[in-house]
C-alpha positions as MATLAB code, in Angstrom:
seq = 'XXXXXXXXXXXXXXXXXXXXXXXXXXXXXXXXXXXXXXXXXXXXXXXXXXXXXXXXXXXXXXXXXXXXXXXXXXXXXXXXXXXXXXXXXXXXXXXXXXXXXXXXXXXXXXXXXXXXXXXXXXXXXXXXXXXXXXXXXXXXXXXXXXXXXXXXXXXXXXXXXXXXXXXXXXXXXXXXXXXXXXXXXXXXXXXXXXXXXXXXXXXXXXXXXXXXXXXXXXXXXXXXXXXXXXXXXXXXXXXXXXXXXXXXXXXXXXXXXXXXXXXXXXXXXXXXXXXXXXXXXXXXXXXXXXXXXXXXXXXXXXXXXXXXXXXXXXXXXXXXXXXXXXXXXXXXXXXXXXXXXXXXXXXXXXXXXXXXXXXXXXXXXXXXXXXXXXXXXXXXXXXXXXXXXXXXXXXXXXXXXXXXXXXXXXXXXXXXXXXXXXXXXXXXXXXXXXXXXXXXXXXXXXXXXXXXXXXXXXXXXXXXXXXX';
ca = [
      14.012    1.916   14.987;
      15.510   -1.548   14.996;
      18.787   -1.901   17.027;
      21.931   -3.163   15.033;
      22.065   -5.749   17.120;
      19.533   -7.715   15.943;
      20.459   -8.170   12.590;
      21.617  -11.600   11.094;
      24.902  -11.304    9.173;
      26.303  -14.408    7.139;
      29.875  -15.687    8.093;
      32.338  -13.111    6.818;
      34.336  -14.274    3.822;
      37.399  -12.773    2.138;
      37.463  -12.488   -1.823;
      34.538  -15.255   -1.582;
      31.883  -12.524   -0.921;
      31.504  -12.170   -4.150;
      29.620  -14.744   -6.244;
      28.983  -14.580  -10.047;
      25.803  -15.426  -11.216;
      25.470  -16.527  -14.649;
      21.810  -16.066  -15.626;
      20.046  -17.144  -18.645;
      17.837  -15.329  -20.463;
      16.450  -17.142  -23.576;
      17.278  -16.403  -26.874;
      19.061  -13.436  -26.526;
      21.971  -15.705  -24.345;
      23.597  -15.611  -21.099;
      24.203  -12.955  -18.466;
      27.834  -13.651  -17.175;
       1.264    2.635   -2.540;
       2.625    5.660   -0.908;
       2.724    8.416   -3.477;
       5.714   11.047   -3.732;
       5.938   13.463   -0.681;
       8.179   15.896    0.626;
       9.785   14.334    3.419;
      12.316   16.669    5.082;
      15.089   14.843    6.704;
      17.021   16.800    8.934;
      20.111   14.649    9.414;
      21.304   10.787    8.717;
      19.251    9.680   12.150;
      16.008   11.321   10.685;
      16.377    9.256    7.604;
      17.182    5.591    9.303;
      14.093    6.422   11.231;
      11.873    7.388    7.734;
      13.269    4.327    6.345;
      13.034    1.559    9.249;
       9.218    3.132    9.964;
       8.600    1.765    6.517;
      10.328   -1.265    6.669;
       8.233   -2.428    9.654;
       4.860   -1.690    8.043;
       6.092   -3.151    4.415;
       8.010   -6.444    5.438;
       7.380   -8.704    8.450;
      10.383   -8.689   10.625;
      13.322  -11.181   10.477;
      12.293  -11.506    6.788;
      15.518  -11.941    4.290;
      16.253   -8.927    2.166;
      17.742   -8.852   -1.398;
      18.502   -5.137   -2.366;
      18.801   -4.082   -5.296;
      22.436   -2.224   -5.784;
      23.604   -0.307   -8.638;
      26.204    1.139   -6.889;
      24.803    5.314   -7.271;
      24.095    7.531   -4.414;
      20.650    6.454   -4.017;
      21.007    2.579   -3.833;
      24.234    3.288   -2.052;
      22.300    4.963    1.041;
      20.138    2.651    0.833;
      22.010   -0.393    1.478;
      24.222    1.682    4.167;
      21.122    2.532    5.941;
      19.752   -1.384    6.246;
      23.022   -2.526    6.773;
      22.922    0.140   10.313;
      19.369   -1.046   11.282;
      19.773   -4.689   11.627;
      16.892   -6.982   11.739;
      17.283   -8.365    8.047;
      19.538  -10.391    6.583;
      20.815   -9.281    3.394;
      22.049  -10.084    0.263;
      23.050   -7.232   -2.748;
      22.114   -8.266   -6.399;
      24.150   -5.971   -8.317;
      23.487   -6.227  -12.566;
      25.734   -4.962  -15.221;
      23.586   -4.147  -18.280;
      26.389   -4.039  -20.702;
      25.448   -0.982  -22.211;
      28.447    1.456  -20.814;
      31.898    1.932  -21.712;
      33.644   -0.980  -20.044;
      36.487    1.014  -18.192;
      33.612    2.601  -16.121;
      31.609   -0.451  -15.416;
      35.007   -1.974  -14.008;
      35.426    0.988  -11.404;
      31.723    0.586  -10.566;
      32.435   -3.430   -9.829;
      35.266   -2.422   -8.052;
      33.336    0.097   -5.913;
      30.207   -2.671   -5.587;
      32.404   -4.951   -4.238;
      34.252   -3.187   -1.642;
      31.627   -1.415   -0.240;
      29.788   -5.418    0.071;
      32.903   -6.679    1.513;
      33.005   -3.579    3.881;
      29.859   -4.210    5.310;
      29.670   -7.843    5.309;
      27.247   -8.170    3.060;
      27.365  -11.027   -0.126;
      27.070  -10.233   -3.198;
      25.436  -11.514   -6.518;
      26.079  -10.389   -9.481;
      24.329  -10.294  -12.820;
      26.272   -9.549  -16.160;
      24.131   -9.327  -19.326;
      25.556  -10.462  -22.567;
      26.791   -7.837  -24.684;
      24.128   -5.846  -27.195;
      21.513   -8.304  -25.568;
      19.510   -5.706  -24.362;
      20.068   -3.586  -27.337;
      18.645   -6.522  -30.138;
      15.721   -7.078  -27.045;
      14.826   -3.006  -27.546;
      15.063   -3.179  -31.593;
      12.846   -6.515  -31.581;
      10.179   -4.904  -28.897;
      10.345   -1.566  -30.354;
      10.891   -0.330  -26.846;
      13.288    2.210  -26.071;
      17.077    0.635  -23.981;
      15.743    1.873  -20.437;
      12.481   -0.099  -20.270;
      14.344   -3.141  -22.140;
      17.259   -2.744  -19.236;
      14.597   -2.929  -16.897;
      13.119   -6.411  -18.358;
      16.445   -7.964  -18.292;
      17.152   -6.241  -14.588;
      13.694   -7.657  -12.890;
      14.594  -10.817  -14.574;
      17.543  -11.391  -12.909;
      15.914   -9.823   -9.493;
      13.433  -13.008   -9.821;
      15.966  -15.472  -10.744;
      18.254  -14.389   -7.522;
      15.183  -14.204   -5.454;
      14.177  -17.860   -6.541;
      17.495  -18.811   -6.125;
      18.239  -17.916   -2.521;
      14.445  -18.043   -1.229;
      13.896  -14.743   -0.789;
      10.562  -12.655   -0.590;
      11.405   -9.332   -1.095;
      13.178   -7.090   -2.915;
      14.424   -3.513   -1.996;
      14.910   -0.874   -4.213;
      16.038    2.745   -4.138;
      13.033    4.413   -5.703;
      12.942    7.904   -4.250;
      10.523   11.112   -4.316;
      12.205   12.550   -7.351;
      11.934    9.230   -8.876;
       8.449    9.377   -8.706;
       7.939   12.467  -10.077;
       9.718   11.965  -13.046;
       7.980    8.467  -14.170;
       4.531   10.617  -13.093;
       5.592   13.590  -15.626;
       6.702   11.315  -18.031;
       4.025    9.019  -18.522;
       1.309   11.922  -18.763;
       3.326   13.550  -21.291;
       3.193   10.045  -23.235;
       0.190    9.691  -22.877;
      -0.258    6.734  -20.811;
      -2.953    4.173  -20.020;
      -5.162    4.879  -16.635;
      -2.977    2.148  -15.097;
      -0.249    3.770  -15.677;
      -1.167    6.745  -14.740;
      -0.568    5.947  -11.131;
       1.976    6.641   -8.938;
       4.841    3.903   -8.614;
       3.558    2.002   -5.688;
       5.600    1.058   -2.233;
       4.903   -2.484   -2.379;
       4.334   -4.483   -5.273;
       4.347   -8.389   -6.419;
       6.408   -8.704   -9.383;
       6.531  -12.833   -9.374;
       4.643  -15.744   -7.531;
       5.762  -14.737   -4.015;
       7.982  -12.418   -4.701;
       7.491   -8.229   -4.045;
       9.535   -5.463   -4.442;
       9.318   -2.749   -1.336;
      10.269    0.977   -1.977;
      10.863    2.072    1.380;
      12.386    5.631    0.295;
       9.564    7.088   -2.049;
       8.875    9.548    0.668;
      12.548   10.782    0.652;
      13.760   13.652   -1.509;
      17.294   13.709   -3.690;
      18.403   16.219   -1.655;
      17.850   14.790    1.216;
      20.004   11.093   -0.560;
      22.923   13.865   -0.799;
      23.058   15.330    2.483;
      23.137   11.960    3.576;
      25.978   10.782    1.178;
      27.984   13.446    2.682;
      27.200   13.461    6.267;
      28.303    9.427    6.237;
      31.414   10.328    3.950;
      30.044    7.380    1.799;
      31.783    6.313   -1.539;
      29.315    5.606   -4.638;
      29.672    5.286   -8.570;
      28.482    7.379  -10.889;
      26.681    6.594  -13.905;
      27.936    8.715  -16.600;
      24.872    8.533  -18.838;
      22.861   10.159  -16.106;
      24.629   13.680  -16.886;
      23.473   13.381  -20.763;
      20.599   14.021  -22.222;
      20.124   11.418  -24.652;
      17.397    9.702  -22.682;
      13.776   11.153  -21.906;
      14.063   10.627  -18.363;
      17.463   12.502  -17.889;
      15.738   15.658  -20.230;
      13.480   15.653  -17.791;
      15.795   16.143  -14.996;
      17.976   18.410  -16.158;
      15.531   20.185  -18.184;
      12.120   20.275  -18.260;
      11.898   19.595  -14.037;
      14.318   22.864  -13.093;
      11.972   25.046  -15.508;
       8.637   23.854  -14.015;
       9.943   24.506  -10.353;
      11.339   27.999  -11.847;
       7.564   28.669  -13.320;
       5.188   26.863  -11.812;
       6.233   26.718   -7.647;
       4.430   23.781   -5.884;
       3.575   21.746   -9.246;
       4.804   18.788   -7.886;
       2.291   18.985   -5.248;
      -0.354   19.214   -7.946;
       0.804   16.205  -10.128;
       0.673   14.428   -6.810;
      -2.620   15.266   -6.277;
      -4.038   14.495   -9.833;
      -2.327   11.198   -9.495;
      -4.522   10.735   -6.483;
      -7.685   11.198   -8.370;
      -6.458    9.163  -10.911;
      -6.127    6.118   -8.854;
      -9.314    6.795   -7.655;
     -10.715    6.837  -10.915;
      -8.693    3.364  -11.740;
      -9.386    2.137   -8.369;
     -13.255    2.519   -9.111;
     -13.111    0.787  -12.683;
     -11.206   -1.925  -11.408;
     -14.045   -2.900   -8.973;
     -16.160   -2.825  -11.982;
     -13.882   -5.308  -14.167;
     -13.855   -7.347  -10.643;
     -17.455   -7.442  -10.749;
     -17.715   -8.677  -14.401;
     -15.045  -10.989  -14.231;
     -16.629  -13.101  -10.650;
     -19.738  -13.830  -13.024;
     -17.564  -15.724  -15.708;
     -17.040  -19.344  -15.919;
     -13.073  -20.312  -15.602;
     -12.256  -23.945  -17.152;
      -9.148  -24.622  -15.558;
      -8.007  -27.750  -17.116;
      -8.623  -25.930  -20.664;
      -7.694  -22.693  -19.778;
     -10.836  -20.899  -21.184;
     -13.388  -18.006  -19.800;
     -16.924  -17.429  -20.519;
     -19.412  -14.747  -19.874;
     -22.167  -13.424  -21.885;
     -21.435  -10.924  -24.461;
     -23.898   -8.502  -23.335;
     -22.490   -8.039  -19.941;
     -19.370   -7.571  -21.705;
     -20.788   -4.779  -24.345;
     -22.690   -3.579  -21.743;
     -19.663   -1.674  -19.760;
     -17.650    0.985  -20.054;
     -14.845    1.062  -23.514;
     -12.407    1.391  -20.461;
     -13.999   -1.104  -18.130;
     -14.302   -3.342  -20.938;
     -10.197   -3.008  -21.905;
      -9.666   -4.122  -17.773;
     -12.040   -7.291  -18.163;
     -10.625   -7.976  -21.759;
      -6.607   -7.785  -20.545;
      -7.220   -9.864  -17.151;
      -8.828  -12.433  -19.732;
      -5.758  -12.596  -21.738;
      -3.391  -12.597  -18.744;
      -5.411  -15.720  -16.954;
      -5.464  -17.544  -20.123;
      -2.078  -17.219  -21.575;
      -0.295  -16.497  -18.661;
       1.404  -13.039  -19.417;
       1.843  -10.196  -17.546;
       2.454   -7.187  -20.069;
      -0.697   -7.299  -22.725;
      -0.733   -4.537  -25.347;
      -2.746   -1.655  -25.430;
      -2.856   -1.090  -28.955;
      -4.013   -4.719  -29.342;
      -6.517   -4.885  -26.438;
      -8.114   -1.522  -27.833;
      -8.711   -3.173  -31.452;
     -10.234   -6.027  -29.847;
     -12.460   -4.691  -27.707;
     -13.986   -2.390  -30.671;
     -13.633   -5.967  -32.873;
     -15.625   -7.580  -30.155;
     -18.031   -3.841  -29.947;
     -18.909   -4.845  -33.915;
     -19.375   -8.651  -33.604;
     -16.698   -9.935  -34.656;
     -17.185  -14.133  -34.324;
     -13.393  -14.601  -34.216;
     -10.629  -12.412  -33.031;
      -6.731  -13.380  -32.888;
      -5.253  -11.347  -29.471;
      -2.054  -11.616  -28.034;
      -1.702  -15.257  -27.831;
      -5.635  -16.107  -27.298;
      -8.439  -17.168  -29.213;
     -11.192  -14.790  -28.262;
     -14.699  -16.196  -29.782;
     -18.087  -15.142  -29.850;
     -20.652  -18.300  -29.825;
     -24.060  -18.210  -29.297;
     -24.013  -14.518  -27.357;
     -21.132  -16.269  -25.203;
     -17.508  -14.830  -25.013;
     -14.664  -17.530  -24.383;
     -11.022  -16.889  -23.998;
      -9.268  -20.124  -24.726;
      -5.724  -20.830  -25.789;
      -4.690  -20.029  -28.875;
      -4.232  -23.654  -29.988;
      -6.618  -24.717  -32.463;
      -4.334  -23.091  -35.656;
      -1.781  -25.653  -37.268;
       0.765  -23.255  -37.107;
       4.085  -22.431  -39.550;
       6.881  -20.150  -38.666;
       4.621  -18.328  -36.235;
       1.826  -18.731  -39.412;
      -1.086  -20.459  -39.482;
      -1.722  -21.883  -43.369;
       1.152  -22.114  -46.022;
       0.484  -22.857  -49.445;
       3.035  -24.147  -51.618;
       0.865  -23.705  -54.818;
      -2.563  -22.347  -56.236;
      -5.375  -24.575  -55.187;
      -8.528  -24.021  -53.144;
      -8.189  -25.760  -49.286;
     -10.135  -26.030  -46.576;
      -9.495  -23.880  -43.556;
     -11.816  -25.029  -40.442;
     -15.207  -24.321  -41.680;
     -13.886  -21.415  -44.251;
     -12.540  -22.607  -47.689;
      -9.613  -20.471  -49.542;
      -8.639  -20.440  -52.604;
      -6.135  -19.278  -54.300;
      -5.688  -19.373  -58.346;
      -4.830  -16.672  -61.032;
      -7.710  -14.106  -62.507;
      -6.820  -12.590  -65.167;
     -10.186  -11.125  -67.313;
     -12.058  -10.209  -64.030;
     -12.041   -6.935  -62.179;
     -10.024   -7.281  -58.974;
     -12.619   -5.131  -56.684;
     -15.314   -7.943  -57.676;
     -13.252  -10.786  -57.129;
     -12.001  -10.091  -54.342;
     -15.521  -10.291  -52.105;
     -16.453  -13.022  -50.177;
     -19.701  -14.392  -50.799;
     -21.908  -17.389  -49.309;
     -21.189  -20.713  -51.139;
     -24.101  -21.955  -51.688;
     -22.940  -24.789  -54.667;
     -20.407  -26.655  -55.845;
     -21.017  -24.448  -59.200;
     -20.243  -21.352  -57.110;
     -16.483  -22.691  -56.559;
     -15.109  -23.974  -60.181;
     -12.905  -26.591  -59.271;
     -13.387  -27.258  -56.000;
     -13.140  -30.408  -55.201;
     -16.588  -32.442  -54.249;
     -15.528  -33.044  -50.764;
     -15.351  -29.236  -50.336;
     -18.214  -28.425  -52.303;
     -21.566  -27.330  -51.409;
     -23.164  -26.462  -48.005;
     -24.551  -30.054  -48.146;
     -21.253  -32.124  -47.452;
     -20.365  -29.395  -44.464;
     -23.985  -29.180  -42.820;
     -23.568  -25.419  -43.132;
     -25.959  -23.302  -45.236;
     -23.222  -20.458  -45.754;
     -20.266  -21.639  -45.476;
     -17.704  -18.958  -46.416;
     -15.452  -18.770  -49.105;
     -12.077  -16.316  -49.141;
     -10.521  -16.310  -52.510;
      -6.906  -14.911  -52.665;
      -5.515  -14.082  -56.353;
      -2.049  -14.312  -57.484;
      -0.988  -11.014  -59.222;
       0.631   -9.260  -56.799;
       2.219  -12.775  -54.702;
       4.185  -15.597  -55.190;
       4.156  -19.000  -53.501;
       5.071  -20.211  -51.153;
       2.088  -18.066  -49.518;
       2.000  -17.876  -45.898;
      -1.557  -16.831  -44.632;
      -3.079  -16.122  -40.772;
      -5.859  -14.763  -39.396;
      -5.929  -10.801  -38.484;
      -4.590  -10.734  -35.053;
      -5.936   -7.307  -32.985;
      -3.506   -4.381  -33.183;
      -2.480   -4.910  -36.533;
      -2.171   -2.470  -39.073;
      -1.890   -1.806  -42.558;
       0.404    0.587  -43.671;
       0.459    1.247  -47.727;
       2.477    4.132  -49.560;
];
C-alpha cells in the first residue's frame, strides 16, 4: 500500500476549490480486463489494499489522477480511498446531466463540494445544458443513459485535455459488471460487446480510463460507507424502475440469486469464453487487415476482394468496421449498417454508401476512401429542381412524367446502348460512344407519386424501407 505521505496535494484554497467548467458540445450548446469477481473485503483496510494493489499494476506511479465523482456511495469511496493512499495527485470532475429535479441536483453540488473542499481536493465541474441530452437521445434513437454517457465521457476528455491528464478513475464495481453483462445478452448484443467491461481502457488519444474496483462487491462499497461514517448523495432515479438497468437491480438480479444460486459465477464464466471467442476473431481481422494497402494522404484502404469474401460473416464485420473507423475517423460504427454492407459487398455490389465512406469494388480490389466524391445538398447528394434527364458520374437519371406506360416496366434499368434508347437526351449524354462505356446505365425516376424539388442519394447500408 502507498503511504499518505507521498501523495502530492495542490495548495489548499477556500471557496476557490471549486472551478466551473463551461464545456461545449456542438450543436446541442453549452455545458455550464479483469472480469467481475467476488472479492470479500473484510474491513476499510482490506479494501485500500484491493484498491492500491490495482492502482500500482494499472497506472505508473506519481501519475496525475482525474476521478470521476458523481457524488453516490460508490464514487464517494472511491475518491475517499485515493485521497488516504497518497501517491497521486488528484483532481474530481464532477458532471450534472440536467436530467433531475433541480432541488436535488443542488444538495448533490452542495455535498460534491464539501466533501472536495474537505479533502483538499479541486474540483471541476461539468453542467450540461438543459434537455441537451434528451434532443441528443431522440435524434440517436438511443435511450437517456447511453446518451448521458456520451455527453459524460465528453466532458471526461475535455477536462483530461485540459489539465494534462492520462487517466481517468471511475467507480465501476462487481455489481456493475454484472448488470451491463446481463443486460447486453438479454439485448442481444454484438460479440464485442459481449465482453466484460474491461479495467483499463483508452477512450481518447492518450487518454484511459482505469476501474480499479471491478473486483469489489456493493456490499462490500456499504460496509465501507459506514465503517468511515462517510456522507454521499443519492440519486433518486436509482430507486425507480423506469430504466432497464435499475429493473434489473431491483428485479430481475434478486430473483436469479433467489433461483438460480451461483449464476453470477456462470455469466462470468461464459463471458470468459466469449472473449476468447472475440479475442480469436480479432487476430483474424488483424491478419487481413496487415495485408491491405493504407494511403495515408488520401485516406483510402485496399485489399483484394477475395481475401475479404473469403472470411468469416463475423470476421468480415471486424475487418469491414476497423476500415470505416481508419478512414473516417469514428469510433462508434453501426451494426445494422456494417451487417448490410458486408452482405452488399457478399453479392457484388460495385458501390456501397457506409457510414461516412465510400466502399468500392474495382477490378476484384476493395478500397475504403472518404466519402467525398458526391456534390452534396442538405446531407443529399443530387437535387433536381425540375424533370429533365442529368448526368450522375457515369450513370444518367432521368426524370419526366409517364403516363400510358405500365409503371413495373418503366421502372427497370436497362443498358443504354443509343441515343434512341433515351428520347430526349441530350447528344452530349447520349450513346455509349461520347462516354467510352459500352453500358452505361440509365435510372429513370417518374413523377406520379413526387414533386420537385427532388432530392436523390445513393442507398447508404442499413437503410430500410418501411411501407404500410
Amino acid at each position: 500500500m502507498k503511504k499518505k505521505s507521498g501523495m502530492q496535494r495542490l495548495p489548499k484554497k477556500s471557496s476557490q476549490n471549486t472551478e466551473e467548467a463551461i464545456l461545449a458540445d456542438g450543436k446541442y450548446g453549452q455545458a455550464s480486463v479483469q472480469t467481475c469477481g467476488k472479492e470479500t473485503v473484510a474491513d476499510p483496510d482490506s479494501m485500500e489494499k484491493v484498491i492500491a494493489e490495482q492502482l500500482d499494476r494499472l497506472i505508473p506511479e506519481n501519475e496525475p489522477l482525474l476521478v470521476a465523482f458523481s457524488g453516490g456511495m460508490d464514487s464517494r469511496v472511491l475518491l475517499e480511498v485515493l485521497a488516504r493512499l497518497g501517491g497521486h495527485r488528484l483532481r474530481v470532475l464532477h458532471v450534472n446531466h440536467n436530467i433531475r429535479p433541480q432541488e436535488e441536483l443542488g444538495k448533490e453540488r452542495e455535498i460534491v463540494v464539501s466533501v472536495c473542499r474537505k479533502l483538499n481536493v479541486p474540483l471541476t465541474v461539468a453542467t450540461i445544458k438543459p434537455e441537451a441530452i434528451g434532443i441528443f437521445a431522440r435524434e440517436r434513437n438511443c435511450g437517456i443513459e447511453a446518451a448521458a454517457r456520451r455527453f459524460r465521457y465528453r466532458a471526461i476528455q475535455k477536462t483530461c485535455e485540459s489539465f494534462r491528464i492520462r487517466f481517468v478513475v471511475t467507480a465501476h464495481t462487481a455489481d456493475d459488471q454484472v448488470e451491463t453483462l446481463l443486460y447486453r445478452f438479454l439485448k442481444g448484443a454484438s460479440l464485442e460487446s459481449l465482453r466484460a467491461i474491461p479495467q483499463k481502457r483508452k477512450i481518447a488519444k492518450g487518454i484511459s480510463v482505469v476501474r480499479p474496483m471491478l473486483s469489489i462487491r456493493r456490499k462490500d462499497i456499504e460496509a465501507y460507507i459506514r465503517a468511515r461514517a462517510l456522507a454521499f448523495s443519492e440519486d433518486s432515479t436509482n430507486s425507480g424502475l423506469a430504466y432497464v438497468r435499475n429493473r434489473l437491480r431491483h428485479l430481475v438480479i434478486p430473483a436469479l440469486e433467489q433461483s438460480i444460486p451461483g449464476w453470477q459465477d456462470g455469466l462470468v464464466r461464459s463471458t470468459l469464453h466469449i472473449m476468447a471467442l472475440a479475442q480469436e476473431q480479432q487476430d483474424q481481422a488483424k491478419a487481413v487487415l496487415k495485408k491491405a494497402a493504407r494511403n495515408v494522404s488520401e485516406r483510402t484502404i485496399t485489399f483484394p476482394r477475395i481475401l475479404f469474401t473469403a472470411q468469416p460473416f463475423s470476421v468480415q464485420k471486424k475487418v469491414l468496421r476497423s476500415c470505416l473507423q481508419w478512414v473516417t475517423g469514428e469510433r462508434h460504427i453501426s451494426e445494422r449498417a456494417c451487417m448490410s454492407a458486408v452482405s452488399a459487398i457478399n453479392r457484388g455490389t460495385e458501390q456501397l454508401d457506409c457510414c461516412g465512406a465510400l466502399i468500392t469494388n474495382q477490378q476484384d480490389l476493395l478500397i475504403f476512401s472518404p466519402k467525398t466524391q458526391y456534390r452534396k445538398a442538405d446531407g443529399y447528394c443530387f437535387v433536381f429542381e425540375k424533370p429533365g434527364v442529368f448526368r450522375l458520374g457515369e450513370a444518367i437519371a432521368g426524370l419526366q412524367w409517364e403516363q400510358e406506360q405500365n409503371m413495373d416496366s418503366t421502372l427497370k434499368c436497362q443498358p443504354c446502348e443509343s441515343k434512341a434508347a433515351l428520347p430526349g437526351v441530350p447528344e452530349d449524354f447520349a450513346g455509349a460512344e461520347k462516354s467510352g462505356k459500352k453500358d452505361l446505365p440509365q435510372i429513370f425516376l417518374y413523377e406520379g407519386s413526387f414533386s420537385f424539388p427532388l432530392v436523390i442519394r445513393s442507398r447508404k447500408a442499413g437503410d430500410t424501407i418501411k411501407t404500410e
